[in-house]
C-alpha positions in Angstrom: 1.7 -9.2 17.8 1.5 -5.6 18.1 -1.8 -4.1 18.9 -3.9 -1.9 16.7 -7.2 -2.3 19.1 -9.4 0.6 18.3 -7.8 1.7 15.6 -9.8 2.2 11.7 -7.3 1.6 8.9 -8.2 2.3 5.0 -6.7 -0.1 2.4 -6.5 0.3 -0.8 -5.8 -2.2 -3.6 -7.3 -4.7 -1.1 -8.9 -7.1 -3.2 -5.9 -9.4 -3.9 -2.2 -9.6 -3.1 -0.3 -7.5 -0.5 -3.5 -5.2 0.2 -5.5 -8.4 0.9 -2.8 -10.1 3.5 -2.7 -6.6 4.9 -6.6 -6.0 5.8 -6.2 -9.4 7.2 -2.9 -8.6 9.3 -4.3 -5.1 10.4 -7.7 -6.6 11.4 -5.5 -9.9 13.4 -4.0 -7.1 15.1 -7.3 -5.1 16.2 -7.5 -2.8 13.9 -11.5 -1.9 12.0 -10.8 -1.8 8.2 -12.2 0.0 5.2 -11.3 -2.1 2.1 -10.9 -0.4 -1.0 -10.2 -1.4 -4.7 -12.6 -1.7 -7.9 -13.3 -5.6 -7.8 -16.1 -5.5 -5.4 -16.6 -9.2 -5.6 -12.9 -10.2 -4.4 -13.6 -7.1 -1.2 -17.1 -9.1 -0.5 -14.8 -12.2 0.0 -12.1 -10.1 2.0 -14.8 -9.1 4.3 -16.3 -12.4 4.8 -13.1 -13.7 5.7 -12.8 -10.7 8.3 -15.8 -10.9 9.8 -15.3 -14.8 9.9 -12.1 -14.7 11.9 -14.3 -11.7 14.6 -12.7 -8.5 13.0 -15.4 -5.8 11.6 -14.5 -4.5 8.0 -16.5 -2.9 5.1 -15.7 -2.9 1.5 -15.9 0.3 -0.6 -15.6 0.4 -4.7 -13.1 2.5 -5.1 -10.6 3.6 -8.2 -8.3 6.0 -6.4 -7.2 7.6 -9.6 -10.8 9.3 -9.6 -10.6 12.2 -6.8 -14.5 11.9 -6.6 -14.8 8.2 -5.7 -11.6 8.8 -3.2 -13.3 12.0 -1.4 -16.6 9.2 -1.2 -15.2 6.7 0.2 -13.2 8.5 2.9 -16.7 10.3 3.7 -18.0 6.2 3.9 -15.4 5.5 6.3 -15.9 8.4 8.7 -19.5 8.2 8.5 -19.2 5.1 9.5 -16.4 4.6 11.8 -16.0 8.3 13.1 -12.2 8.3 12.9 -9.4 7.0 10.6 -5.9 6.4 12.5 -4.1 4.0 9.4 -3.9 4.8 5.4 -2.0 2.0 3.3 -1.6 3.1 0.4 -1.4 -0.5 -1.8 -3.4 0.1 -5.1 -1.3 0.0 -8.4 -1.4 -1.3 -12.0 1.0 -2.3 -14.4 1.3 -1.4 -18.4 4.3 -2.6 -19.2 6.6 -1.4 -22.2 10.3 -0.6 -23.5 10.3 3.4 -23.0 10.8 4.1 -26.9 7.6 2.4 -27.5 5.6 3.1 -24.4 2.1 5.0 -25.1 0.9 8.2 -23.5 -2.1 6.7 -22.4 0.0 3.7 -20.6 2.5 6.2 -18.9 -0.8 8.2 -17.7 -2.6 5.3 -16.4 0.3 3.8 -14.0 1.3 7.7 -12.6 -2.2 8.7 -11.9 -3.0 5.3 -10.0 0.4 4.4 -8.7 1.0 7.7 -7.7 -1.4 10.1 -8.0 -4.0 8.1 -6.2 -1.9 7.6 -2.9 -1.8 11.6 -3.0 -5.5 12.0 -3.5 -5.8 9.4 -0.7 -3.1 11.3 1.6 -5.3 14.7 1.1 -8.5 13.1 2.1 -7.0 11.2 5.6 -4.8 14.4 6.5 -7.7 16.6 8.0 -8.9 14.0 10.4 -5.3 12.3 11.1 -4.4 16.1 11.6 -7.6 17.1 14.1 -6.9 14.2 15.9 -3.3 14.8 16.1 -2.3 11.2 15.4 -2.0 9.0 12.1 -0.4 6.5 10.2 0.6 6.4 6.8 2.4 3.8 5.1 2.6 3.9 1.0 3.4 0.6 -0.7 6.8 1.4 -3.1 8.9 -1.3 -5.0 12.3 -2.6 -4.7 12.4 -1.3 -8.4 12.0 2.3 -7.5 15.7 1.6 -5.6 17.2 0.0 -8.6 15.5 0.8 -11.5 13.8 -2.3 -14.1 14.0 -2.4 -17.5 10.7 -2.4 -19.1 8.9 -0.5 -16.2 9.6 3.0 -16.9 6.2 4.3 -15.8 6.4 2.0 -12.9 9.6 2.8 -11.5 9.0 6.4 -11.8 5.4 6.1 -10.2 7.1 4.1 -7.0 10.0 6.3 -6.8 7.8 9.4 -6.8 6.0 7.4 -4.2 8.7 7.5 -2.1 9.8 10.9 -2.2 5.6 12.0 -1.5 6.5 9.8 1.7 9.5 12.1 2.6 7.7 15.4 1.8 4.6 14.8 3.2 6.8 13.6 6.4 8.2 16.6 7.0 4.9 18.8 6.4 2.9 16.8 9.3 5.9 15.4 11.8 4.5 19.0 14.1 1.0 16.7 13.9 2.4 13.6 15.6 1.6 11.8 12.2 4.0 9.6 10.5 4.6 8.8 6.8 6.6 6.1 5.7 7.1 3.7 2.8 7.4 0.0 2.3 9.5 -1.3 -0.8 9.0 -5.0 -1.6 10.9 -7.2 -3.4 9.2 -10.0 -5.5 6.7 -10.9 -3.6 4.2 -13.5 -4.7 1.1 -12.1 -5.9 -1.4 -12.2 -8.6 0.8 -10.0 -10.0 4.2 -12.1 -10.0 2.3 -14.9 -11.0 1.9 -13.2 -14.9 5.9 -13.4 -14.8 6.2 -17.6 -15.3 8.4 -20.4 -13.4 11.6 -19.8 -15.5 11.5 -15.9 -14.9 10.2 -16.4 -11.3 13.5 -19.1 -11.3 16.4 -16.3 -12.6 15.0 -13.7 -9.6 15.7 -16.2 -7.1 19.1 -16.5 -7.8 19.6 -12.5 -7.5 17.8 -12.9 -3.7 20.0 -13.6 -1.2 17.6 -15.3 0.9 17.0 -17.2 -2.2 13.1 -17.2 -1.9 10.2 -14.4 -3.5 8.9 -13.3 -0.5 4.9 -13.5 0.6 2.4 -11.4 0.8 2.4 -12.2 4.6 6.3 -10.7 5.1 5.2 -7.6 3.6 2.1 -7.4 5.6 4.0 -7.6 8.5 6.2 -4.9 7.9 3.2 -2.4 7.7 1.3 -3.9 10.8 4.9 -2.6 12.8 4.7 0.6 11.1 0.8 1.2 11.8 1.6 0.2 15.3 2.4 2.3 18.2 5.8 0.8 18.4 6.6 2.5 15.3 6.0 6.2 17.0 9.6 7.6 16.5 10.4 6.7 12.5 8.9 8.7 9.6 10.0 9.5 6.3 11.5 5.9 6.5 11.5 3.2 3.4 11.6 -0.2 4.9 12.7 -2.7 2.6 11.3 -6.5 2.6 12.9 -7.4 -0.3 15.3 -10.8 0.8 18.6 -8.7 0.5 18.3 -8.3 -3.3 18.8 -4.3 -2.8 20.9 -3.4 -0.5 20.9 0.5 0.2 
């Protein structure tokens, strides 16, 4: 297991899914974490369950599409940790449609959580990651922003914009010994997935190679490497954990 001892991590979209097997993985491997997401009883659970297996966490409500309740809780976790080496950035919402018919309000929802929330986050870790000359960031893309899904237009724009803020911001703070880089799942089992049903969940096995969805365990893994210091010499890098279904 790589070692994050020491280290204070943020996660957002940590009540359920990938962001919850992640607080878990990053706090298995040393790390303090701040949980973040907008159902605070799922975080209470989440840091019961940290606390109960000797990690230290704290949960903060948190809708990162609002810059105010972003710039509060990153003042909560400095306040209370004094430092901040990890951002995942996990949090993101469907509202799914065919593109003739999809409303305003539905494309404006997905972008400013999916996308512009990881950005609000990003601006509130940078001046800390960049005093301290250190820090990890890891955003949480899609297999779909590689290939595109019909039916997810907002979506896949929102995750592929997610991966080119990883790219950008790479460049801006690689002089800061900081890294930026992105993880793009497959179908992964989640709350989420579990909306789609068995005979839907069936047909995507067949187009993974591996011929499983993955867990929310494989992806957690994936960002535990990149948080690590194992991980020092690759930014503006998109790791896929997808089974082989996209293969760039």
């Amino acid at each position: 297991m790589f070692s994050l001892k020491d280290k204070v991590a943020v996660v957002t979209g940590a009540s359920q899914g990938i962001g919850r097997d992640t607080a878990l993985a990053l706090s298995g491997a040393g790390a303090k974490v701040a949980v973040a997401a907008r159902n605070e009883g799922k975080l209470a659970v989440l840091v019961k369950d940290i606390v109960a297996k000797g990690g230290e966490a704290f949960a903060m409500k948190m809708d990162v599409s609002d810059a105010e309740q972003v710039k509060a809780g990153f003042r909560q976790v400095l306040e209370k940790f004094g430092r901040l080496d990890i951002l995942v950035n996990n949090a993101a919402i469907t509202r799914d449609g065919l593109a003739v018919r999809m409303k305003a309000d539905d494309w404006d929802a997905v972008i400013r959580t999916n996308l512009t929330g990881a950005h609000l986050c990003i601006q509130q870790a940078l001046p800390t990651m960049m005093k301290a000359r250190a820090g990890r960031i890891i955003n949480i893309a899609s297999v779909v922003a590689q290939m595109g899904n019909a039916g997810q237009a907002n979506y896949v724009a929102a995750k592929a914009g997610l991966i080119g803020l990883t790219k950008a911001i790479a460049m801006e703070i690689a002089s800061r010994n900081i890294t930026v880089n992105a993880v793009a799942p497959g179908f992964v089992e989640t709350p989420m997935t579990d909306l789609l049903g068995a005979k839907v969940k069936d047909d995507l096995k067949t187009r993974i190679p591996l011929g499983r969805m993955g867990s929310a365990r494989d992806v957690a893994a994936a960002i535990v490497f990149l948080a690590s210091d194992e991980a020092a010499y690759i930014t503006g890098h998109v790791l896929d954990v997808n089974g082989g279904m996209y293969l760039a």
